[in-house]
C-alpha positions as CSV (number, residue, x, y, z in Angstrom):
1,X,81.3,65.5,112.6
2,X,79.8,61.8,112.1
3,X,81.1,61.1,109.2
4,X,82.2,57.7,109.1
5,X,86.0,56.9,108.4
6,X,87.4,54.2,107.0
7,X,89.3,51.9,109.5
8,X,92.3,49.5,109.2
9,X,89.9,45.8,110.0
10,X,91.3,43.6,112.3
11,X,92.7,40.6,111.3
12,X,90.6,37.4,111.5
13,X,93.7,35.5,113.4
14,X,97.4,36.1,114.7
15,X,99.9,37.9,113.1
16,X,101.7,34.4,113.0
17,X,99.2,32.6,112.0
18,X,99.9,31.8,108.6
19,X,103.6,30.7,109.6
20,X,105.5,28.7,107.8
21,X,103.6,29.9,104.8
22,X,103.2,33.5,105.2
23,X,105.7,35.2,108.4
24,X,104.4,37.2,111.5
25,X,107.3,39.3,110.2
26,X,105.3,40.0,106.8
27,X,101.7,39.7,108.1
28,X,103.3,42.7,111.0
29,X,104.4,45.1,107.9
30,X,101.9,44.2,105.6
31,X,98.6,44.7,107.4
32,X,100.1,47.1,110.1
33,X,102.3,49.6,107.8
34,X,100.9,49.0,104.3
35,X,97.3,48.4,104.9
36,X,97.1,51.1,107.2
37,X,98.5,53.3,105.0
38,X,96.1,52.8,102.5
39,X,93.3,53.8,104.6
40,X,94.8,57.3,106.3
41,X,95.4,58.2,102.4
42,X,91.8,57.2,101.2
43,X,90.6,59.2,104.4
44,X,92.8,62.3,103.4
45,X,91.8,62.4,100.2
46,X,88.2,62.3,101.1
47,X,88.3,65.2,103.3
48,X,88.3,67.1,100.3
49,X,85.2,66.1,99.3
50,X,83.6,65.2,102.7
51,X,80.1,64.1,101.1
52,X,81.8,60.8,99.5
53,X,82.6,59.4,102.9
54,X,78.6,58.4,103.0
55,X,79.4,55.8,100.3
56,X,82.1,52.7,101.2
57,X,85.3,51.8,99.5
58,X,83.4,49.2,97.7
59,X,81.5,51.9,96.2
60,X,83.9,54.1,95.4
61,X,85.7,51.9,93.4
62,X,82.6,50.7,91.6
63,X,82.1,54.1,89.8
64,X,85.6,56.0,89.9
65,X,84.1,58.1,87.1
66,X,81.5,59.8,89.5
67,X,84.7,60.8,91.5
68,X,85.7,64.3,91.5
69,X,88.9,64.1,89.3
70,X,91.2,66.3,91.5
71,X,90.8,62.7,94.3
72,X,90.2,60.2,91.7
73,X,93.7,58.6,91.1
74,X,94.1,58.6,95.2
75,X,91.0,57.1,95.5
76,X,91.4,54.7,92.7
77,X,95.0,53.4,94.7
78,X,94.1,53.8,98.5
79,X,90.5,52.9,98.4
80,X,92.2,49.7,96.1
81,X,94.6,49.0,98.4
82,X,92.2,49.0,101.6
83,X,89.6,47.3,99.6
84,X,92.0,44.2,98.1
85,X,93.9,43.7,101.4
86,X,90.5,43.7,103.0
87,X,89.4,40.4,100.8
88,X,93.0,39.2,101.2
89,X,93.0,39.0,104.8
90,X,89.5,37.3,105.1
91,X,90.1,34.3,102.4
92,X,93.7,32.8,104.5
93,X,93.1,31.1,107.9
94,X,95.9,29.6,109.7
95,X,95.5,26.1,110.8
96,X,95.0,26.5,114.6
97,X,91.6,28.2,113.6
98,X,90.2,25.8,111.1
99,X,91.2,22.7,109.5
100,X,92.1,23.7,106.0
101,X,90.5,22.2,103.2
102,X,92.9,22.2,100.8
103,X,90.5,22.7,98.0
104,X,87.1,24.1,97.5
105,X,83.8,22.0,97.6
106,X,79.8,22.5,96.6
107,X,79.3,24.5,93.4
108,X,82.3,26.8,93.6
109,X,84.1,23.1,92.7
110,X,81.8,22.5,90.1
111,X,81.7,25.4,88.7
112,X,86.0,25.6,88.8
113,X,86.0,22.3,87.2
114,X,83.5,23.3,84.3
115,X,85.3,26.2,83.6
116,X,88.8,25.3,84.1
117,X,88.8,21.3,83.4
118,X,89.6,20.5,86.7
119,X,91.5,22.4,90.3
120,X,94.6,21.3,89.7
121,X,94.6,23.2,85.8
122,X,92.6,26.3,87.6
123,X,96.1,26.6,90.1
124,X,98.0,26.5,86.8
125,X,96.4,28.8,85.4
126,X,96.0,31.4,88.6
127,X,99.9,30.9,89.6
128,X,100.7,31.6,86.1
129,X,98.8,34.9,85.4
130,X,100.5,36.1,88.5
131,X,103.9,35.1,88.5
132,X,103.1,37.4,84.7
133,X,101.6,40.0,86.4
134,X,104.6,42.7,85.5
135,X,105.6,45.1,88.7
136,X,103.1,45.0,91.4
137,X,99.9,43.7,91.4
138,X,97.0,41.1,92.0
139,X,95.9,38.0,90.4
140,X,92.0,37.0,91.4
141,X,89.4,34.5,90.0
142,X,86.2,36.5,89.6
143,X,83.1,36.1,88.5
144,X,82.8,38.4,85.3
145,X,79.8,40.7,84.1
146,X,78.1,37.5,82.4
147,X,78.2,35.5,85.7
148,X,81.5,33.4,84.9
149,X,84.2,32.3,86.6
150,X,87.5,33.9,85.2
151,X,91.2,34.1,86.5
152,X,92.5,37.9,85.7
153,X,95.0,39.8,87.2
154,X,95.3,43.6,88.0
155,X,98.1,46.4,87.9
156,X,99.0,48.2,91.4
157,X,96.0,48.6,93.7
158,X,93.4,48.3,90.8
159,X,90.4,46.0,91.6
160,X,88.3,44.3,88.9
161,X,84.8,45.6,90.6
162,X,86.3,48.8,88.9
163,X,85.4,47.2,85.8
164,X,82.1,45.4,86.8
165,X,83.3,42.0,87.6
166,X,82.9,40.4,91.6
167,X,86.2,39.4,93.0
168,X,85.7,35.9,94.8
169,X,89.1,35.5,95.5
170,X,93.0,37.1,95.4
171,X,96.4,36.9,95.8
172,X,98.9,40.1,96.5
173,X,101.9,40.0,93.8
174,X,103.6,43.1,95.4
175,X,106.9,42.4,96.2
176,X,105.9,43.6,100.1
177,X,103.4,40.7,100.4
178,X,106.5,38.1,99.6
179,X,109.8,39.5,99.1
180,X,111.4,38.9,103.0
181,X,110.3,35.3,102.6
182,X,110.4,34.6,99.1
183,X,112.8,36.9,98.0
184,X,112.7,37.5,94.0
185,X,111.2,34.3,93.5
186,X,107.4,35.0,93.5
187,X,106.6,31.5,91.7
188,X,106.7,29.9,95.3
189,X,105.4,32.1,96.9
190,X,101.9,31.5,95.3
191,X,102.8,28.0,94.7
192,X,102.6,27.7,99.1
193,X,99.9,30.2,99.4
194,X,97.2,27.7,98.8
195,X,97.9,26.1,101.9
196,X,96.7,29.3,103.8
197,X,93.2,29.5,101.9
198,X,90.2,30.2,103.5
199,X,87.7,28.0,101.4
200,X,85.0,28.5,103.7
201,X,85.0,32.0,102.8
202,X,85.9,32.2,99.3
203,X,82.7,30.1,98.8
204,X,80.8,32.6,100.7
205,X,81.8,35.2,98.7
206,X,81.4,33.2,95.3
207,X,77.5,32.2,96.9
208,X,77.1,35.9,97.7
């Protein structure tokens, strides 16, 4: 009886926020249909084994081998797909909330530059692992199991804490996070979604 469900979040601004980059349109479907569809089948497929609703979606994903097989697959694709969109919606801000710094500053900067040589090759190098990304799927700069920064990208609703690594930041490459917009042209789509970044928060999450 108090268990605790997993819940759609709210979004951290308007649906139209991200306009002209992102739509109210997409940001309506995506969060509202998709998102929320991720979470009633990660909390349908727990009911079957009502004890794992103590541990959160983070959690879940963290150790997908401790999950009773019969759930695991559901688990490893809803609890995903709550979990990504979850970062995703918490690293854009639309302008009217913040001004946008349209790149990151402090030691996440530092850190991108050592790594990558410098922003401008780390967006190269981002756009390009997700406009390969085949099918659906995410491309994310984490930092990997030895503490590095590192620009990976997933299949479907996978997420890379699955395979010990800390996702600082990502970008949806499903066609529903684009395709009204952009239509088949996903190239522009993520070359435009670095104006919607949250820096602010990706460097939270990279300090955390």
């Amino acid at each position: 009886m108090d268990k605790k469900l997993h819940a759609l979040p709210q979004l951290p601004y308007a649906y139209d926020a991200l306009e002209p980059v992102i739509s109210k349109e997409i940001m309506e479907l995506h969060h509202g249909k998709h998102h929320a569809a991720y979470v009633k089948n990660l909390n349908e497929a727990l009911e079957k084994h009502p004890e794992l609703f103590e541990k959160s979606a983070e959690e879940l994903l963290m150790d997908l081998n401790a999950i009773p097989e019969d759930i695991r697959t559901a688990v490893r694709n809803n609890g995903g797909g709550h979990v990504n969109h979850s970062i995703f919606w918490e690293i854009m801000g639309g302008t009217s909330l913040h001004p946008l710094v349209g790149e990151p500053s402090g030691k996440l900067l530092e850190e991108i530059n050592k790594t990558f040589g410098s922003f401008a090759d780390f967006q190269t190098k981002f756009n390009e692992a997700g406009t390969k990304r085949f099918g659906s799927g995410w491309v994310w700069l984490v930092k990997n199991k030895d503490g590095k920064l590192q620009v990976m990208s997933t299949a479907n609703q996978d997420n890379p804490m699955s395979e010990g690594h800390a996702p600082i930041m990502g970008n949806d490459v499903w066609e529903h996070a684009y395709y009204l917009q952009y239509k088949n042209v996903r190239p522009d789509y993520l070359k435009a979604w670095w104006n919607v970044v949250n820096w602010q928060e990706v460097e939270k999450r990279f300090n955390r």
